[in-house]
Residue, then its C-alpha position, 0 to 999 in steps of 0.5 A: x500500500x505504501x509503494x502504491x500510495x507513493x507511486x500515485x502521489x510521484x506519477x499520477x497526481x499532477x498528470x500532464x491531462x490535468x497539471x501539466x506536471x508529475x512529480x518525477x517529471x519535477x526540474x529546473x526549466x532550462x537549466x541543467x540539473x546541476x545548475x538547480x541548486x546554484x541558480x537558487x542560491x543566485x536568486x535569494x541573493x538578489x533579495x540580500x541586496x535590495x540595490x540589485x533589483x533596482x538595478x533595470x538592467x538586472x531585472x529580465x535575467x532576474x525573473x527568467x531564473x525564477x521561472x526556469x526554478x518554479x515552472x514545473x513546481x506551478x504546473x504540478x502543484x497549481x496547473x497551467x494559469x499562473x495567476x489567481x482568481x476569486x471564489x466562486x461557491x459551489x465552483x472548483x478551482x479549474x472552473x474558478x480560474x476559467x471564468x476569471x480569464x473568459x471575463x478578460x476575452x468579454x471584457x476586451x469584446x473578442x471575436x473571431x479574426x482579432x488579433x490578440x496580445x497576451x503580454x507575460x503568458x506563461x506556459x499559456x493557460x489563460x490563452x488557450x481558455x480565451x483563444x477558445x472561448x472567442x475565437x480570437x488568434x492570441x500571440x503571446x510572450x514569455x522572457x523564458x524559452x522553457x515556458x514557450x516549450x511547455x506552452x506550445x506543447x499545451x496548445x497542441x494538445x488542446x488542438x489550438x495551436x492554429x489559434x494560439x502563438x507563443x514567442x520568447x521575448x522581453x516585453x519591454x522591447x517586443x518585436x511587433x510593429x506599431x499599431x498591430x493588435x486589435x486587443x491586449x492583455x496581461x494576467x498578473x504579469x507586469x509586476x515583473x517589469x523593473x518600471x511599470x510604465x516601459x511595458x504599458x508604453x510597449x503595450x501602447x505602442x503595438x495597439x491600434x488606436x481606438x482599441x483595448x487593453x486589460x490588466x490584473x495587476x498586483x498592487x498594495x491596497x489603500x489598507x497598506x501602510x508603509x510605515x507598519x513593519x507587519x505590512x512591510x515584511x508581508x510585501x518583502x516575502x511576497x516580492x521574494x518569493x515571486x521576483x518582484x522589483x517591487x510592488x506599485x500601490x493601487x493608484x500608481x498603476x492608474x496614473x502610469x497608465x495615463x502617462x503613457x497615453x492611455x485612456x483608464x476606462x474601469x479601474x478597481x479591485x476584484x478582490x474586494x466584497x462581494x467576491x469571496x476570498x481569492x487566498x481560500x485556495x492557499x490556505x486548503x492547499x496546505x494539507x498538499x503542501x505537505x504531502x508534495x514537499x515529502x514527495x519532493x524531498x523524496x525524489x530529491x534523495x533518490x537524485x530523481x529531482x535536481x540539487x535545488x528544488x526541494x528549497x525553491x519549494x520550500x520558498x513557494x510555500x512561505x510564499x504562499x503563507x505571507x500572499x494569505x496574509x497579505x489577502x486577509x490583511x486587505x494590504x494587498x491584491x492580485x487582481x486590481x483591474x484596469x480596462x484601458x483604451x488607446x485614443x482613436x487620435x493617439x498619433x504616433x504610438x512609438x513618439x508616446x512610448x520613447x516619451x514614456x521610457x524617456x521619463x522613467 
Protein backbone atom coordinates (compact mmCIF):
# COMPACT_ATOMS: atom_id res chain seq x y z
CA UNK A 1 0.00 0.00 0.00
CA UNK A 2 2.53 2.27 0.68
CA UNK A 3 4.82 1.68 -2.74
CA UNK A 4 1.39 2.06 -4.30
CA UNK A 5 0.49 5.38 -2.43
CA UNK A 6 3.70 6.77 -3.20
CA UNK A 7 3.90 5.92 -6.94
CA UNK A 8 0.27 7.87 -7.13
CA UNK A 9 1.46 10.80 -5.48
CA UNK A 10 5.21 10.94 -7.80
CA UNK A 11 3.44 9.58 -11.38
CA UNK A 12 -0.12 10.20 -11.25
CA UNK A 13 -1.06 13.16 -9.08
CA UNK A 14 -0.35 16.05 -11.12
CA UNK A 15 -0.73 14.16 -14.65
CA UNK A 16 0.06 16.04 -17.64
CA UNK A 17 -4.15 15.97 -18.91
CA UNK A 18 -4.56 17.81 -15.53
CA UNK A 19 -1.31 19.91 -14.18
CA UNK A 20 0.87 19.93 -16.53
CA UNK A 21 3.37 18.20 -14.49
CA UNK A 22 4.23 14.80 -12.34
CA UNK A 23 6.30 14.62 -9.80
CA UNK A 24 9.11 12.77 -11.30
CA UNK A 25 8.86 14.93 -14.21
CA UNK A 26 9.85 17.97 -11.49
CA UNK A 27 13.35 20.49 -12.74
CA UNK A 28 14.67 23.24 -13.12
CA UNK A 29 13.19 24.93 -16.59
CA UNK A 30 16.02 25.44 -18.90
CA UNK A 31 18.75 24.58 -16.61
CA UNK A 32 20.59 21.64 -16.25
CA UNK A 33 20.37 19.63 -13.46
CA UNK A 34 23.17 20.52 -11.70
CA UNK A 35 22.77 24.15 -12.15
CA UNK A 36 19.40 23.95 -9.99
CA UNK A 37 20.75 24.41 -6.73
CA UNK A 38 23.23 27.15 -7.67
CA UNK A 39 20.63 29.23 -9.51
CA UNK A 40 18.55 29.07 -6.01
CA UNK A 41 21.15 30.45 -4.24
CA UNK A 42 21.97 33.46 -7.33
CA UNK A 43 18.06 34.29 -6.59
CA UNK A 44 17.58 34.62 -2.94
CA UNK A 45 20.69 36.56 -3.12
CA UNK A 46 19.01 39.12 -5.21
CA UNK A 47 16.73 39.87 -2.44
CA UNK A 48 20.13 40.09 0.20
CA UNK A 49 20.98 43.23 -1.74
CA UNK A 50 17.67 45.26 -2.49
CA UNK A 51 20.22 47.88 -4.72
CA UNK A 52 20.47 44.75 -7.48
CA UNK A 53 16.64 44.90 -8.03
CA UNK A 54 16.59 48.20 -8.58
CA UNK A 55 19.13 47.95 -10.82
CA UNK A 56 16.50 47.57 -14.57
CA UNK A 57 19.30 46.03 -16.17
CA UNK A 58 19.22 43.35 -13.70
CA UNK A 59 15.59 42.63 -13.51
CA UNK A 60 14.82 40.22 -17.14
CA UNK A 61 17.90 37.67 -16.01
CA UNK A 62 16.37 38.01 -12.50
CA UNK A 63 12.80 36.96 -13.45
CA UNK A 64 13.68 34.31 -16.19
CA UNK A 65 15.71 32.38 -13.39
CA UNK A 66 12.85 32.44 -11.17
CA UNK A 67 10.77 30.84 -13.81
CA UNK A 68 13.08 28.23 -15.11
CA UNK A 69 13.35 27.42 -10.74
CA UNK A 70 9.34 27.35 -10.37
CA UNK A 71 7.63 26.27 -13.54
CA UNK A 72 7.48 22.83 -13.03
CA UNK A 73 6.55 23.03 -9.45
CA UNK A 74 3.32 25.59 -10.64
CA UNK A 75 2.45 23.25 -13.21
CA UNK A 76 2.19 20.13 -10.50
CA UNK A 77 1.10 21.62 -7.72
CA UNK A 78 -1.08 24.75 -9.49
CA UNK A 79 -1.94 23.91 -13.07
CA UNK A 80 -1.31 25.98 -16.19
CA UNK A 81 -2.86 29.51 -15.18
CA UNK A 82 -0.32 31.06 -13.04
CA UNK A 83 -2.30 33.59 -11.65
CA UNK A 84 -5.14 33.89 -9.23
CA UNK A 85 -8.98 34.34 -9.25
CA UNK A 86 -11.81 35.00 -6.84
CA UNK A 87 -14.01 32.26 -5.28
CA UNK A 88 -16.64 31.10 -6.83
CA UNK A 89 -19.28 28.99 -4.40
CA UNK A 90 -20.10 25.97 -5.40
CA UNK A 91 -17.19 26.18 -8.47
CA UNK A 92 -13.65 24.24 -8.41
CA UNK A 93 -10.70 25.59 -8.66
CA UNK A 94 -10.48 24.79 -12.84
CA UNK A 95 -13.79 26.38 -13.14
CA UNK A 96 -12.84 29.46 -11.00
CA UNK A 97 -9.90 30.21 -12.85
CA UNK A 98 -11.97 29.84 -16.43
CA UNK A 99 -14.50 32.17 -15.55
CA UNK A 100 -11.85 34.99 -14.15
CA UNK A 101 -9.84 34.63 -17.89
CA UNK A 102 -13.08 34.47 -20.12
CA UNK A 103 -14.22 37.86 -18.24
CA UNK A 104 -10.94 39.16 -19.65
CA UNK A 105 -11.84 37.87 -23.51
CA UNK A 106 -15.63 39.68 -22.58
CA UNK A 107 -14.03 42.47 -21.30
CA UNK A 108 -11.79 43.25 -24.38
CA UNK A 109 -15.25 42.27 -26.76
CA UNK A 110 -13.44 39.36 -28.54
CA UNK A 111 -14.05 37.74 -31.96
CA UNK A 112 -13.08 35.53 -34.30
CA UNK A 113 -10.20 37.00 -36.88
CA UNK A 114 -8.73 39.58 -33.96
CA UNK A 115 -5.56 39.90 -33.47
CA UNK A 116 -4.67 39.50 -29.81
CA UNK A 117 -1.99 40.43 -27.16
CA UNK A 118 -1.01 38.04 -24.28
CA UNK A 119 1.91 40.18 -22.61
CA UNK A 120 3.74 37.95 -19.66
CA UNK A 121 1.91 34.31 -20.86
CA UNK A 122 3.32 31.85 -19.06
CA UNK A 123 3.10 28.45 -20.14
CA UNK A 124 -0.41 29.56 -21.75
CA UNK A 125 -3.16 28.59 -19.69
CA UNK A 126 -5.33 31.90 -19.64
CA UNK A 127 -4.62 31.81 -23.84
CA UNK A 128 -5.84 28.59 -24.56
CA UNK A 129 -9.04 29.48 -22.34
CA UNK A 130 -9.53 32.92 -24.09
CA UNK A 131 -8.47 31.70 -27.73
CA UNK A 132 -11.30 29.06 -27.47
CA UNK A 133 -13.85 30.96 -25.77
CA UNK A 134 -13.64 33.86 -28.51
CA UNK A 135 -12.32 32.55 -31.23
CA UNK A 136 -9.73 35.23 -31.45
CA UNK A 137 -5.68 34.38 -32.76
CA UNK A 138 -3.58 35.02 -29.38
CA UNK A 139 0.12 35.63 -29.53
CA UNK A 140 1.77 35.80 -26.65
CA UNK A 141 5.09 36.37 -24.86
CA UNK A 142 7.37 34.90 -22.19
CA UNK A 143 11.00 36.14 -21.45
CA UNK A 144 11.65 32.22 -20.70
CA UNK A 145 12.22 29.77 -23.56
CA UNK A 146 11.38 26.60 -21.40
CA UNK A 147 7.75 28.40 -20.75
CA UNK A 148 7.24 28.64 -24.61
CA UNK A 149 8.23 24.98 -24.91
CA UNK A 150 5.81 23.61 -22.29
CA UNK A 151 3.20 26.20 -23.92
CA UNK A 152 3.46 25.11 -27.30
CA UNK A 153 3.41 21.74 -26.43
CA UNK A 154 -0.16 22.55 -24.46
CA UNK A 155 -1.57 24.36 -27.48
CA UNK A 156 -1.03 21.29 -29.41
CA UNK A 157 -2.59 19.07 -27.37
CA UNK A 158 -5.84 21.07 -26.75
CA UNK A 159 -5.99 21.28 -30.57
CA UNK A 160 -5.39 25.00 -30.56
CA UNK A 161 -2.42 25.73 -31.85
CA UNK A 162 -3.69 27.40 -35.06
CA UNK A 163 -5.13 29.81 -32.91
CA UNK A 164 -2.92 30.47 -30.10
CA UNK A 165 1.14 31.72 -30.80
CA UNK A 166 3.77 31.83 -28.39
CA UNK A 167 7.39 33.59 -28.90
CA UNK A 168 10.25 34.02 -26.48
CA UNK A 169 10.89 37.79 -25.70
CA UNK A 170 11.26 40.52 -23.27
CA UNK A 171 8.01 42.61 -23.04
CA UNK A 172 9.53 45.78 -22.82
CA UNK A 173 11.30 45.77 -26.23
CA UNK A 174 8.87 43.26 -28.30
CA UNK A 175 9.30 42.62 -31.92
CA UNK A 176 5.95 43.93 -33.21
CA UNK A 177 5.05 46.57 -35.17
CA UNK A 178 3.18 49.69 -34.22
CA UNK A 179 -0.34 49.58 -34.19
CA UNK A 180 -0.59 45.88 -34.81
CA UNK A 181 -3.26 44.29 -32.38
CA UNK A 182 -6.78 44.99 -32.22
CA UNK A 183 -6.69 43.77 -28.03
CA UNK A 184 -4.12 43.25 -25.32
CA UNK A 185 -3.94 41.69 -22.28
CA UNK A 186 -1.74 40.56 -19.33
CA UNK A 187 -2.72 38.32 -16.06
CA UNK A 188 -0.66 39.26 -13.24
CA UNK A 189 2.37 39.93 -15.29
CA UNK A 190 3.64 43.47 -15.42
CA UNK A 191 4.63 43.26 -11.91
CA UNK A 192 7.82 41.81 -13.47
CA UNK A 193 8.78 44.70 -15.02
CA UNK A 194 11.51 46.98 -13.50
CA UNK A 195 9.07 50.07 -14.21
CA UNK A 196 5.68 49.59 -14.99
CA UNK A 197 5.43 52.15 -17.49
CA UNK A 198 8.13 50.66 -20.17
CA UNK A 199 5.96 47.61 -20.57
CA UNK A 200 2.40 49.98 -20.83
CA UNK A 201 4.44 52.05 -23.37
CA UNK A 202 5.12 48.83 -25.23
CA UNK A 203 1.56 47.51 -24.80
CA UNK A 204 0.59 51.21 -26.16
CA UNK A 205 2.73 51.31 -28.90
CA UNK A 206 1.72 47.95 -30.53
CA UNK A 207 -2.26 48.51 -30.04
CA UNK A 208 -4.42 50.09 -32.62
CA UNK A 209 -5.76 53.05 -31.71
CA UNK A 210 -9.29 53.33 -30.52
CA UNK A 211 -8.67 49.57 -29.11
CA UNK A 212 -8.47 47.93 -25.77
CA UNK A 213 -6.37 46.60 -23.24
CA UNK A 214 -6.95 44.82 -19.97
CA UNK A 215 -4.79 44.19 -16.52
CA UNK A 216 -4.54 42.04 -13.37
CA UNK A 217 -2.37 43.67 -11.67
CA UNK A 218 -0.92 43.19 -8.00
CA UNK A 219 -0.75 46.15 -6.18
CA UNK A 220 -0.90 47.27 -2.02
CA UNK A 221 -4.09 48.21 -1.28
CA UNK A 222 -5.35 51.80 0.41
CA UNK A 223 -5.03 49.47 3.79
CA UNK A 224 -1.27 49.15 3.48
CA UNK A 225 0.93 51.37 5.13
CA UNK A 226 4.32 51.75 4.77
CA UNK A 227 5.14 52.75 7.90
CA UNK A 228 3.97 49.35 9.73
CA UNK A 229 6.67 46.76 9.98
CA UNK A 230 3.85 43.92 9.91
CA UNK A 231 2.80 45.31 6.23
CA UNK A 232 6.27 45.94 5.12
CA UNK A 233 7.59 42.02 5.80
CA UNK A 234 4.27 40.63 4.35
CA UNK A 235 5.15 42.60 0.95
CA UNK A 236 9.12 41.96 1.07
CA UNK A 237 8.42 37.98 1.48
CA UNK A 238 5.67 38.27 -1.45
CA UNK A 239 8.50 40.08 -3.84
CA UNK A 240 10.83 37.43 -2.68
CA UNK A 241 9.01 34.80 -3.44
CA UNK A 242 7.72 35.76 -6.88
CA UNK A 243 10.78 38.09 -8.18
CA UNK A 244 9.32 41.02 -7.77
CA UNK A 245 11.32 44.56 -8.49
CA UNK A 246 8.68 45.82 -6.08
CA UNK A 247 5.08 46.33 -5.92
CA UNK A 248 3.27 49.55 -7.02
CA UNK A 249 0.23 50.73 -4.92
CA UNK A 250 -3.35 50.51 -6.35
CA UNK A 251 -3.14 54.32 -7.68
CA UNK A 252 0.47 54.42 -9.28
CA UNK A 253 -0.64 51.66 -11.75
CA UNK A 254 -3.61 54.07 -12.70
CA UNK A 255 -1.51 57.10 -13.12
CA UNK A 256 1.24 55.25 -15.25
CA UNK A 257 -1.37 54.12 -17.21
CA UNK A 258 -2.40 57.71 -18.29
CA UNK A 259 1.10 58.95 -18.55
CA UNK A 260 1.96 56.65 -21.26
CA UNK A 261 -1.44 57.88 -23.12
CA UNK A 262 -4.00 55.64 -22.07
CA UNK A 263 -7.40 56.11 -21.68
CA UNK A 264 -8.44 54.44 -17.95
CA UNK A 265 -11.99 53.16 -18.91
CA UNK A 266 -12.69 51.00 -15.23
CA UNK A 267 -10.09 50.84 -12.52
CA UNK A 268 -10.88 48.87 -9.47
CA UNK A 269 -10.25 45.77 -7.04
CA UNK A 270 -11.81 42.43 -7.99
CA UNK A 271 -10.71 41.09 -4.85
CA UNK A 272 -12.64 43.25 -2.67
CA UNK A 273 -16.67 42.37 -1.23
CA UNK A 274 -18.81 40.77 -2.90
CA UNK A 275 -16.28 38.46 -4.22
CA UNK A 276 -15.05 35.84 -1.80
CA UNK A 277 -11.54 35.36 -0.81
CA UNK A 278 -9.02 34.77 -3.66
CA UNK A 279 -6.40 33.32 -0.81
CA UNK A 280 -9.07 30.20 0.28
CA UNK A 281 -7.11 28.37 -2.28
CA UNK A 282 -3.75 28.68 -0.39
CA UNK A 283 -4.97 28.04 2.71
CA UNK A 284 -6.98 24.32 1.62
CA UNK A 285 -3.95 23.66 -0.02
CA UNK A 286 -1.63 23.47 2.90
CA UNK A 287 -2.58 19.70 3.51
CA UNK A 288 -0.94 19.31 -0.22
CA UNK A 289 1.63 21.11 0.65
CA UNK A 290 2.65 18.89 2.97
CA UNK A 291 2.27 15.80 1.15
CA UNK A 292 4.47 17.25 -2.17
CA UNK A 293 7.05 18.57 -0.14
CA UNK A 294 7.67 14.75 1.10
CA UNK A 295 7.44 13.72 -2.26
CA UNK A 296 9.92 16.07 -3.28
CA UNK A 297 12.06 15.85 -0.54
CA UNK A 298 11.89 12.28 -1.70
CA UNK A 299 12.64 12.41 -5.32
CA UNK A 300 15.47 14.82 -4.40
CA UNK A 301 17.23 11.99 -2.14
CA UNK A 302 16.52 9.21 -4.60
CA UNK A 303 18.50 12.07 -7.24
CA UNK A 304 15.31 11.64 -9.18
CA UNK A 305 14.57 15.52 -8.60
CA UNK A 306 17.95 18.13 -9.12
CA UNK A 307 20.02 19.61 -6.08
CA UNK A 308 17.83 22.78 -5.50
CA UNK A 309 14.14 22.13 -5.95
CA UNK A 310 13.03 20.98 -2.57
CA UNK A 311 14.27 24.64 -1.45
CA UNK A 312 12.59 26.85 -4.29
CA UNK A 313 9.52 24.57 -2.74
CA UNK A 314 10.01 25.49 0.24
CA UNK A 315 10.12 29.32 -0.80
CA UNK A 316 6.95 28.86 -2.86
CA UNK A 317 5.02 27.62 0.46
CA UNK A 318 6.35 30.60 2.86
CA UNK A 319 5.40 32.47 -0.32
CA UNK A 320 2.02 31.26 -0.19
CA UNK A 321 1.88 31.86 3.72
CA UNK A 322 2.88 35.68 3.53
CA UNK A 323 0.45 36.03 -0.06
CA UNK A 324 -2.60 34.59 2.52
CA UNK A 325 -1.52 37.42 4.98
CA UNK A 326 -1.07 39.85 2.58
CA UNK A 327 -5.29 38.71 1.22
CA UNK A 328 -6.70 38.87 4.97
CA UNK A 329 -4.68 41.94 5.96
CA UNK A 330 -6.76 43.54 2.91
CA UNK A 331 -2.71 45.44 2.25
CA UNK A 332 -2.61 43.55 -1.00
CA UNK A 333 -4.18 42.36 -4.07
CA UNK A 334 -3.85 40.26 -7.11
CA UNK A 335 -6.38 41.28 -9.18
CA UNK A 336 -6.73 45.45 -9.30
CA UNK A 337 -8.20 45.58 -12.93
CA UNK A 338 -7.81 48.05 -15.46
CA UNK A 339 -9.52 48.45 -18.53
CA UNK A 340 -7.75 50.74 -20.92
CA UNK A 341 -8.12 52.26 -24.24
CA UNK A 342 -5.69 53.99 -26.74
CA UNK A 343 -7.35 57.09 -28.12
CA UNK A 344 -8.76 56.85 -31.85
CA UNK A 345 -6.42 60.30 -32.22
CA UNK A 346 -3.33 58.64 -30.14
CA UNK A 347 -0.63 59.77 -33.19
CA UNK A 348 2.40 58.43 -33.39
CA UNK A 349 2.37 55.23 -30.77
CA UNK A 350 6.22 55.00 -30.73
CA UNK A 351 6.95 59.18 -30.06
CA UNK A 352 4.43 58.12 -26.75
CA UNK A 353 6.01 55.45 -25.74
CA UNK A 354 10.02 56.97 -26.41
CA UNK A 355 8.44 59.95 -24.34
CA UNK A 356 7.01 57.37 -21.63
CA UNK A 357 10.57 55.09 -21.17
CA UNK A 358 12.49 58.62 -21.56
CA UNK A 359 10.68 59.72 -18.32
CA UNK A 360 11.31 56.69 -16.41
Amino acid sequence: MAAAGLYWAMCVAGSAEQKGKRAVDLGGGSLSRGEVAGNYREYAAFFDKPQQIAAKDKVPKLVDTFYNLVTDIYEWGWGQSFHFSPAVPGVGHREETKLHEKYVADLLELGPGQRVLDAGCGVGGPMRTIAAHSGSNVVGITINDYQVARARSHNSKAGLSKLCEVICGDFLHMPFGDDSFDAAYSIEATCHAPQLRDVYAEIYRVLKPGKLYVSYEWVTTCKYQAQDPEHVKIIHEIEHGNALPGLRSYKQVVEIAKEVGFEVLEDRDLALPPAHPWWTRLKMGRLAYYRNHVVIALLSFLGIAPQGVFEVHEMLFKTAMYLTRGGETGIFSPMHLLVCRKPLDGGDAATAATAAVASS
